[in-house]
N, C-alpha and C positions, 0 to 999 in steps of 0.2 A: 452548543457543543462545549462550552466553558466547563461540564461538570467533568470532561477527560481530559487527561492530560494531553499536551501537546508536546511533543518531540522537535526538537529544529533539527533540519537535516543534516546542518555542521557536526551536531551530538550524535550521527549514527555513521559506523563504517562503510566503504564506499561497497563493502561485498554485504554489507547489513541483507537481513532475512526479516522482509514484512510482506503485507498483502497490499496487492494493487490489483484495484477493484476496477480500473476504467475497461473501457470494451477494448474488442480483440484489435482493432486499426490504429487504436490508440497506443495499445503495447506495441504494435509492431515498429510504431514510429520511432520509439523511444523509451526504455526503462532502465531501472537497475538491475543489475548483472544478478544480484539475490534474493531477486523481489517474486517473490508467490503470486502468480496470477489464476485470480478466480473475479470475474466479472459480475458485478452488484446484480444482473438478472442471475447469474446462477448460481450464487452463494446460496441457497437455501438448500439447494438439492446440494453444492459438494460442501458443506459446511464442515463434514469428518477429515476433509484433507487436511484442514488445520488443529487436528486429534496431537501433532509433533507439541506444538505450544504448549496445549492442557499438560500432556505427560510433561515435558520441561518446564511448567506452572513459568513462562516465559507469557508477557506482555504483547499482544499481536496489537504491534502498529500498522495501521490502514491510511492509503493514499489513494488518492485517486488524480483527479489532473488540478485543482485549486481547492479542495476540501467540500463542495455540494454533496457530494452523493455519500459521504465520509459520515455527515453529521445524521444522514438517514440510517447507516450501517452500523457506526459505534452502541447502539441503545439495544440493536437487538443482538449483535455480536455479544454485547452483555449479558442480555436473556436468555442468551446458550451458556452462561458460566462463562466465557474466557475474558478476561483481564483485557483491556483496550488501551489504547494512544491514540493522537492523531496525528500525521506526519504533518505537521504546521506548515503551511501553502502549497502542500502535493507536488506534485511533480516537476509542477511549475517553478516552487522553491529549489528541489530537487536541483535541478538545471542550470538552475540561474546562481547557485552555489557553485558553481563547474565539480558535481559530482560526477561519477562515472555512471556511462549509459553505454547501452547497448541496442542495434536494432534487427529485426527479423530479417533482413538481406545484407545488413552490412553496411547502409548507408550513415551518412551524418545522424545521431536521435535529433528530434526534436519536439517539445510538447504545446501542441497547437490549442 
């Protein structure tokens, strides 16, 4: 994954707008309040919803919960034309940075 950049999560705004790729139980526990979710099974099929980026020729930074499934995604995110990042230690950095999370009922985030 060395050949994309890497983003620290200190260097993005706590409303920052990237993709997080982990599955739906994972979102729910815990994410950023501006984070586009579209889960690594089904980014092929909605791959258009991130059509805002291209027209913004804006950089789509992808996280997932420790960067696995990030280094599978950045290569072909590529081969669709959009510009890539990697949010450097996912969610987990995220977190452990005390950025701002949100979760799907309201309780404490947390990224397991």
């Amino acid at each position: 994954m060395s050949q994309f950049p890497q983003v620290q999560p200190t260097d993005l705004a706590e409303d920052a707008v990237f993709l997080d790729i982990r599955e739906q139980d994972e979102w729910d526990r815990g994410h950023a309040p501006g984070a586009v979710h579209i889960p690594m099974s089904e980014l092929p099929a909605r791959v258009d919803e991130l059509a805002p980026f291209l027209e913004r020729d804006e950089t789509v930074v992808v996280t997932c919960r420790s960067g696995g499934r990030v280094a599978r995604t950045l290569p072909w995110l590529e081969q669709q034309g959009y510009e890539v990042a990697n949010l450097d230690g996912g969610m987990r950095a995220w977190h452990a940075a005390g950025k701002k999370m949100q979760t799907s009922d309201g309780s404490t985030p947390q990224v397991l």
